[in-house]
C-alpha positions as CSV (number, residue, x, y, z in Angstrom):
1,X,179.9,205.8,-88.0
2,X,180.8,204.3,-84.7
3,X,181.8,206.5,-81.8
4,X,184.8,206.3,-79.6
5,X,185.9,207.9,-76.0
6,X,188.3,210.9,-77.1
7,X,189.6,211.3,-73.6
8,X,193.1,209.1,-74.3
9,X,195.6,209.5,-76.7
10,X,194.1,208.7,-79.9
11,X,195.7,206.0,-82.3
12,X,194.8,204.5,-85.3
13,X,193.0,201.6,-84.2
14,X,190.6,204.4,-83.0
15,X,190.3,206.3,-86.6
16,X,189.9,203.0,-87.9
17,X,187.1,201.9,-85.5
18,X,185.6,205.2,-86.0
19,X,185.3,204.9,-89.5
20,X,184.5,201.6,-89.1
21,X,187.5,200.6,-91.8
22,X,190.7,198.3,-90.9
23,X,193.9,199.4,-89.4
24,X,196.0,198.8,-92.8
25,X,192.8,201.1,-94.3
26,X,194.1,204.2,-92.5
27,X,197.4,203.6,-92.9
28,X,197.2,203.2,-96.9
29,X,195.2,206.6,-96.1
30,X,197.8,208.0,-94.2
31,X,200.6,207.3,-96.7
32,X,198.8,208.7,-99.6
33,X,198.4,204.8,-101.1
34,X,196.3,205.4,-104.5
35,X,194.6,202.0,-103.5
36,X,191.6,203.9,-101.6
37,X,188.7,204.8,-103.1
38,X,187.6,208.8,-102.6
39,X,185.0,207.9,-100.3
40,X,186.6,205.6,-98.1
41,X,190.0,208.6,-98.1
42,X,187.4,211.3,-97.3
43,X,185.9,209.3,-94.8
44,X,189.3,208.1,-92.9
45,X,190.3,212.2,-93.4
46,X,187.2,213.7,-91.5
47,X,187.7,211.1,-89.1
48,X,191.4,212.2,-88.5
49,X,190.2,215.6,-87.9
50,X,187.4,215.5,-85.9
51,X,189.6,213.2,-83.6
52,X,192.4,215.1,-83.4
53,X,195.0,212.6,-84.5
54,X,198.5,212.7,-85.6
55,X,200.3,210.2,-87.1
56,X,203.3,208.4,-84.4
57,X,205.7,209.9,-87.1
58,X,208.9,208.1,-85.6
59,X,207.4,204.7,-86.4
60,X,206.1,206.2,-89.8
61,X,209.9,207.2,-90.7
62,X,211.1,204.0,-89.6
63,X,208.8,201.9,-92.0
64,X,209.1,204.6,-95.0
65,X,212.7,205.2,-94.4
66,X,211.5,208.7,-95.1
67,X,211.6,211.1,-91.8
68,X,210.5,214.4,-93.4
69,X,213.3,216.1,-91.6
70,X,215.7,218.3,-92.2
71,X,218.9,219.6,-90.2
72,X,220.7,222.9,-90.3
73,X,224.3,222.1,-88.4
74,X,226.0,225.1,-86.8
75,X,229.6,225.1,-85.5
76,X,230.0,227.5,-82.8
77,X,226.6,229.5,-81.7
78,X,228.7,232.4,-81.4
79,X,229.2,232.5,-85.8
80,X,226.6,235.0,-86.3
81,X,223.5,233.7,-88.5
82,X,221.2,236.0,-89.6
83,X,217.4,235.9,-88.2
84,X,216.2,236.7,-92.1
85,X,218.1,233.4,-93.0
86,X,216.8,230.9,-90.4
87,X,213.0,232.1,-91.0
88,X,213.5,231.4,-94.8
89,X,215.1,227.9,-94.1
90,X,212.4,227.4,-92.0
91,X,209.3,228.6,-94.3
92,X,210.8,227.0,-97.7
93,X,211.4,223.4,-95.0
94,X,207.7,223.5,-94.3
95,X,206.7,224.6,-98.4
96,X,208.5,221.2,-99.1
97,X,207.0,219.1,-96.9
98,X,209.4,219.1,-94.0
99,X,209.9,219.9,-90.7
100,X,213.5,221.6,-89.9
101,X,215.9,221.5,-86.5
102,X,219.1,223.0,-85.5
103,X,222.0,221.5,-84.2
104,X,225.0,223.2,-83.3
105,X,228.4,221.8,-82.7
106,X,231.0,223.6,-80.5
107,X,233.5,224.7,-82.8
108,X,236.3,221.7,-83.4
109,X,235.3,219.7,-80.2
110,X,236.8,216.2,-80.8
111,X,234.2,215.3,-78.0
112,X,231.6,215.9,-80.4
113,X,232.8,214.3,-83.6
114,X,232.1,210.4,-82.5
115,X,227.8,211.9,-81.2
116,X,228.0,213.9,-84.3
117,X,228.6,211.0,-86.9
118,X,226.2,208.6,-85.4
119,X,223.6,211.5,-85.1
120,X,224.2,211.9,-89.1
121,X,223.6,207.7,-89.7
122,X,221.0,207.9,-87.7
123,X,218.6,208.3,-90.0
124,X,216.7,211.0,-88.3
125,X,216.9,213.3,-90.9
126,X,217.3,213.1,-94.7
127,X,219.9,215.8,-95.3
128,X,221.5,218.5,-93.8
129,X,222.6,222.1,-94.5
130,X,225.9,223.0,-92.9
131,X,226.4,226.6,-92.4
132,X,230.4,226.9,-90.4
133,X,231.6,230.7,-92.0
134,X,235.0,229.7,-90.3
135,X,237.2,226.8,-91.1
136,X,236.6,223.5,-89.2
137,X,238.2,220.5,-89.1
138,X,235.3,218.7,-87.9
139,X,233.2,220.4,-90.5
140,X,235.6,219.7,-93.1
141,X,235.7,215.9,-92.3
142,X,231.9,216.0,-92.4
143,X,231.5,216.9,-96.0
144,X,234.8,214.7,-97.2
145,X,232.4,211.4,-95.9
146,X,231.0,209.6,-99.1
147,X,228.7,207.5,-97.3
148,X,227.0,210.2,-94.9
149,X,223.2,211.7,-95.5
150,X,222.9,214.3,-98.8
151,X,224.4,217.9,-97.8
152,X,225.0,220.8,-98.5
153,X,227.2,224.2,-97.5
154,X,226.1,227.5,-96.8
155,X,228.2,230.6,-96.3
156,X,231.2,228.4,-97.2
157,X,234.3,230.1,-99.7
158,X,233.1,231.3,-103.1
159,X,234.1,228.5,-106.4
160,X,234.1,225.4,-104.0
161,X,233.4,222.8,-105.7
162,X,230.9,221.4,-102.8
163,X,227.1,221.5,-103.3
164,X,226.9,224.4,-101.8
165,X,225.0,228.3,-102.2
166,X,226.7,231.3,-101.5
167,X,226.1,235.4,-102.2
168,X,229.2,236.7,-103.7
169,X,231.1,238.5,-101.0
170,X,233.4,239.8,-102.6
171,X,231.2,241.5,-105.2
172,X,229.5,243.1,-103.0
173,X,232.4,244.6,-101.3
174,X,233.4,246.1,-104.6
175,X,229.6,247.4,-105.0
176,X,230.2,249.4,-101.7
177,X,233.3,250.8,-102.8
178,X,233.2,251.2,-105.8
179,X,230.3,253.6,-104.5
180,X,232.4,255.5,-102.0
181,X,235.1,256.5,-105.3
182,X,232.3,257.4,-107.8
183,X,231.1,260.1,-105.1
184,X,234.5,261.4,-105.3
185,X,236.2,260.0,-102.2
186,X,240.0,259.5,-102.3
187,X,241.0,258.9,-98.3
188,X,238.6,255.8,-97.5
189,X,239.4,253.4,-94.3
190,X,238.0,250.2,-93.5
191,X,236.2,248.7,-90.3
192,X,236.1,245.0,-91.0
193,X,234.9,242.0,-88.9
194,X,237.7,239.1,-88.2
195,X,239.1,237.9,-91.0
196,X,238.7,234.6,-89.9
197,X,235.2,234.3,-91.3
198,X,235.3,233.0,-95.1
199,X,233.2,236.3,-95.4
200,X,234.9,239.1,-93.9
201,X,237.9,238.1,-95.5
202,X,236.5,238.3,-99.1
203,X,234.9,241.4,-98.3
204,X,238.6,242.9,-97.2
205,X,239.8,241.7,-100.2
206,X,237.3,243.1,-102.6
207,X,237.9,246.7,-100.8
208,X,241.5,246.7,-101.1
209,X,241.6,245.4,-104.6
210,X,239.0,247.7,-105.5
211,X,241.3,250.8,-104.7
212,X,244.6,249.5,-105.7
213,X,242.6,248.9,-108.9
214,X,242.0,252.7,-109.1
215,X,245.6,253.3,-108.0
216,X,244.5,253.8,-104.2
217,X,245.6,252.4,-101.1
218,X,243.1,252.0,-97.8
219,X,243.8,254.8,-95.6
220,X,244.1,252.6,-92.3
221,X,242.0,249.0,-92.0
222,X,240.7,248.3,-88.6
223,X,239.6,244.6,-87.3
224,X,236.7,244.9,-85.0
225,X,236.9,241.3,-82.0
226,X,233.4,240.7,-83.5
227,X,230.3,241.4,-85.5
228,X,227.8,243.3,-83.1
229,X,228.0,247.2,-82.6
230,X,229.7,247.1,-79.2
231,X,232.6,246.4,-81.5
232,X,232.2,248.9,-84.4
233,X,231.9,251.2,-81.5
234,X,235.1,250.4,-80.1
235,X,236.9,249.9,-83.5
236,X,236.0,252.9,-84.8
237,X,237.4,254.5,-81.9
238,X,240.6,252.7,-82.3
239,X,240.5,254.5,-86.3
240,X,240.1,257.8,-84.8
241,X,243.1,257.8,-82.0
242,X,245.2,256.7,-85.0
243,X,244.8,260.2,-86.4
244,X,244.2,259.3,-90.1
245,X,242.5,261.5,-92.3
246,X,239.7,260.1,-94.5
247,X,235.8,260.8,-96.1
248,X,234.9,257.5,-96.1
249,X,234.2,254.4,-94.4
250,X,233.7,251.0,-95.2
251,X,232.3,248.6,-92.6
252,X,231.7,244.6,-92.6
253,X,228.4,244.7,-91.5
254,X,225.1,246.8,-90.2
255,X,225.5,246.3,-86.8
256,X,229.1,247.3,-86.7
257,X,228.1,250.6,-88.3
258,X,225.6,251.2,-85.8
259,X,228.4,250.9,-83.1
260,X,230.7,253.0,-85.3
261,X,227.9,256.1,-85.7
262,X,227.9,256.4,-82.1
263,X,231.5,256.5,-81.9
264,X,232.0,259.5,-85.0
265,X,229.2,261.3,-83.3
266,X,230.6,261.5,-79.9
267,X,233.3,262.7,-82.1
268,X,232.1,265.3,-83.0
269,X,232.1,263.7,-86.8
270,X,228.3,264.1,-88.8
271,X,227.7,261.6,-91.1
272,X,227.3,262.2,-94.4
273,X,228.6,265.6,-93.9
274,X,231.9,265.0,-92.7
275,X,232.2,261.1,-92.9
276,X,230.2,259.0,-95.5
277,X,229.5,255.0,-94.7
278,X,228.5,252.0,-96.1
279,X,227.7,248.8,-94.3
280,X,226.5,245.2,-95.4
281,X,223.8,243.3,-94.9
282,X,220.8,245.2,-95.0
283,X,219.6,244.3,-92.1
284,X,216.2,245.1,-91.4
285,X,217.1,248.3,-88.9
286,X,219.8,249.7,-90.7
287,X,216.9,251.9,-93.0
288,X,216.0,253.3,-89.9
289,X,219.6,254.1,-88.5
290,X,220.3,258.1,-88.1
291,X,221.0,258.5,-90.9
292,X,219.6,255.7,-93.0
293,X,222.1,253.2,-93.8
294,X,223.5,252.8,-97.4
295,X,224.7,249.5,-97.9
296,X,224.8,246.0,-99.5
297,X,221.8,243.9,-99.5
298,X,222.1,240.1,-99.1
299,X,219.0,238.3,-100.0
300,X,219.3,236.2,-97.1
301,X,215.6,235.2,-98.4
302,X,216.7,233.6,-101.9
303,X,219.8,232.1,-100.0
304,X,217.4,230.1,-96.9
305,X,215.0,228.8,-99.7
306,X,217.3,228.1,-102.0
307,X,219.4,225.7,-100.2
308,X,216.7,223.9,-98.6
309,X,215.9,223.5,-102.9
310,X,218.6,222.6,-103.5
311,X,219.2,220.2,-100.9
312,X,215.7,218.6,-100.9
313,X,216.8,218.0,-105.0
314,X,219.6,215.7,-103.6
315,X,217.8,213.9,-101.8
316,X,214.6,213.3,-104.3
317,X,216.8,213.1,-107.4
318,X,219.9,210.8,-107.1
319,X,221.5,212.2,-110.6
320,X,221.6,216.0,-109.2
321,X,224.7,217.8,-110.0
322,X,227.0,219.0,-107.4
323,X,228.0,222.5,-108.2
324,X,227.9,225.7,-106.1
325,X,224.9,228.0,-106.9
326,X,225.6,232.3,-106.1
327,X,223.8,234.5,-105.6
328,X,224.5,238.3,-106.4
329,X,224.3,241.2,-103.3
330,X,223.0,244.7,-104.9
331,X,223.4,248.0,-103.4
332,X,221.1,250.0,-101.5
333,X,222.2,253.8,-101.1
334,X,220.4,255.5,-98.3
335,X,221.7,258.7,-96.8
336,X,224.8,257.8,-95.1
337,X,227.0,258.5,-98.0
338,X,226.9,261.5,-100.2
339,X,229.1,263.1,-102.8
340,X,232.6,264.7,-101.3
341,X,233.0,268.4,-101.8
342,X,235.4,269.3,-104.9
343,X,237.6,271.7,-103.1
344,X,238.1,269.2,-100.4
345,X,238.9,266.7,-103.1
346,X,241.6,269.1,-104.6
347,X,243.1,269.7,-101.8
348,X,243.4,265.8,-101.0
């Protein structure tokens, strides 16, 4: 085997002179091309290695048309995205064979649309997962374009007809309550996140259906400004100047309730004792919150990997159906919730 200086950038002329092969040798190497024997594949391969080379994959995707990318567009950083969700994408991306960035587009920016579109034809990726919890208008030109790359939503409203994966809100907001009324609790009140997200507004729903189904009505609904416990802390505040009576709470999300435990302890309130609570989310603190947080688990796991399935079927397989795929929340109880008293029930 010939030698070569190391020092440079290494191309593939110099795996080629290393191995002593031609140019079109490696490439058919490189491109998994069946016309290579073993030898000659194993022999390009160690060379690869022991050089250090990687392939100039810009000018690869340009001749395969293929650029083993894909993109996850955001609209408005300030839409919270879980951490669990983003490392799933990312992991099940990689499984695939592909590499995965983020974009994210300030929310309904007409600045942004004419960068956005050309960024989309440009053929530097192969698909694209949209994840825009709100409405857009930007977004929802996006996904009415025939002729754009293959993608899909995330997050978006449950029964669209969009290729698309969702977990069932609004199931899972009749999990959470319909756990509060088995434990015997009558006076229930609600801190939800703004109802402008696709989710917080299926999750209200789900809790007041829920109790007018049992002939119930929410003692007082609070809307938090956002989704991070500085504003459970001050929304449930807000509940407690207003005076209401109630044994349990409902909240949007994890980090809300960890805001609104503050506020019912400064209170005076114990929780389960006095108040009982049940968040969303499961997020990966909220088993260690004081007390441990009951509430509803989104597999934010299944959800990452399987949109990047999903969407790495439309791309591969030109005949795949577009439907929405859901996926089902279950509850977790912990010990923030706990059966009301019977004589305080009575008396209710």
């Amino acid at each position: 085997m010939n030698t070569v200086n190391v020092s440079q950038k290494v191309t593939m002329l110099d795996v080629a002179k290393l191995c002593g092969v031609s140019y079109q040798t490696v490439s058919r190497v490189i491109n998994g091309s069946p016309q290579v024997s073993m030898k000659t594949r194993d022999l390009v391969l160690n060379a690869i290695k022991r050089l250090g080379y990687h392939p100039n994959q810009l000018a690869r995707s340009l001749k395969t048309r293929h650029s083993s990318i894909l993109e996850v567009i955001t609209f408005g950083v300030e839409t919270f995205i879980p951490r669990e969700l983003i490392i799933a994408m990312s992991q099940a991306a990689i499984e695939c064979g592909y590499s995965l960035i983020f974009t994210d587009i300030p929310r309904d920016d007409p600045d942004e649309e004419n960068r956005l579109f050309a960024h989309l034809n440009s053929g530097l990726c192969e698909g694209a997962i949209l994840t825009a919890p709100v409405d857009s208008k930007l977004f929802e030109k996006i996904t009415a374009d025939p002729n754009l790359l293959p993608l899909i939503q995330i997050r978006n409203q449950l029964g669209s007809t969009a290729p698309s994966v969702v977990i069932d809100q609004y199931y899972g907001s009749q999990l959470a309550t319909q756990h509060l009324l088995e434990l015997g609790h009558r006076k229930v009140a609600e801190i939800c996140a703004p109802l402008n997200y696709h989710e917080a507004f299926s999750r209200h729903t789900a809790f007041v259906d829920t109790l007018n189904a049992c002939g119930l009505s929410p003692v007082e609904c609070v809307t938090a400004a956002e989704w991070m416990p500085r504003d459970g802390y001050l929304a449930a505040n807000l509940l407690l100047d207003r005076g209401v009576n109630f044994s349990g709470l409902i909240i949007s999300n994890d980090y809300l309730a960890l805001g609104a435990i503050l506020a019912l302890n400064e209170r005076g309130l114990r929780i389960p004792d006095d108040i009982s609570i049940v968040g969303f989310d499961d997020a990966p603190e909220s088993a260690y919150y004081i007390p441990p947080l009951t509430t509803v688990r989104q597999d934010y796991d299944a959800l990452g990997t399987e949109s990047v399935h999903y969407l790495v079927e439309l791309i591969n397989k030109e005949d795949t159906t577009s439907h929405q795929r859901v996926l089902m929340p279950e509850l977790i109880v912990r010990q923030s919730t706990r059966a009301i008293n019977p004589i305080l029930l009575a008396s209710g």
